[in-house]
C-alpha positions in Angstrom: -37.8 -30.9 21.5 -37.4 -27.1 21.5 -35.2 -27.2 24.3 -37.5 -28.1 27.0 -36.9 -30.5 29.5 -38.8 -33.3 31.4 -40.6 -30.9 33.3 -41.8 -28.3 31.0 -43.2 -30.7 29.1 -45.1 -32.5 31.8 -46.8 -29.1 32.9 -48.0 -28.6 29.5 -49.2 -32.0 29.5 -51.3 -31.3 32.8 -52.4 -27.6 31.3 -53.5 -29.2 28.0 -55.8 -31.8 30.4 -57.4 -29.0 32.4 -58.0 -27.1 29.9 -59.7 -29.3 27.3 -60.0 -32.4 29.6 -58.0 -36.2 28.9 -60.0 -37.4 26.5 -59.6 -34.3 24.2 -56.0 -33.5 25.2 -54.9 -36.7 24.3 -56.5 -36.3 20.7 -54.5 -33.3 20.3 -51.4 -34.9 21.7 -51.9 -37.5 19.3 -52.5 -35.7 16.4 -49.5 -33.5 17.5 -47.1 -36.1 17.6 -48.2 -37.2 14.0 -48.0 -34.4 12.4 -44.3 -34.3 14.0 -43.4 -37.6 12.4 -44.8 -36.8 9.1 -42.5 -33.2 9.0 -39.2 -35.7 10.3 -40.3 -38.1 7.1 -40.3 -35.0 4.9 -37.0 -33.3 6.2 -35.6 -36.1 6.3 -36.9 -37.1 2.4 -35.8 -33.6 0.9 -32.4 -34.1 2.9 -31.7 -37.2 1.4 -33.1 -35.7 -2.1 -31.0 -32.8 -1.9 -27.6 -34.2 -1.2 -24.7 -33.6 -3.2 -24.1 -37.3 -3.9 -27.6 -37.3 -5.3 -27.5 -33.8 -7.2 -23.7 -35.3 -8.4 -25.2 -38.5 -9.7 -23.4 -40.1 -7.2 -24.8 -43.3 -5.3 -23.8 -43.8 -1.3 -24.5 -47.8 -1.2 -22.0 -48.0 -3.8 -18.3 -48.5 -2.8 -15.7 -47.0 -4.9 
């Protein structure tokens, strides 16, 4: 994730809970890690749409 490790992201973890408290923190946290599925859905959609076996015609499940 970015290149951070174990440790970075624990400290940003603790400085988003003094900041804005647990309670809020872990709203953002949770609404962060949402948003970051929904973009991995969507790359991951638009990858899949714009493959050359697709844009070809070409389908992977079948075998030749």
């Amino acid at each position: 994730m970015f290149g951070f490790g174990f440790l970075e992201i624990g400290l940003l973890i603790l400085l988003l809970v003094v900041l804005f408290g647990a309670r809020r923190a872990g709203d953002m946290l949770r609404r962060g890690m949402e948003i970051h599925g929904q973009v991995n859905r969507a790359r991951s959609d638009l990858r899949s749409f714009f493959s050359i076996d697709t844009l070809l015609g070409r389908n992977r499940d079948r075998k030749p």
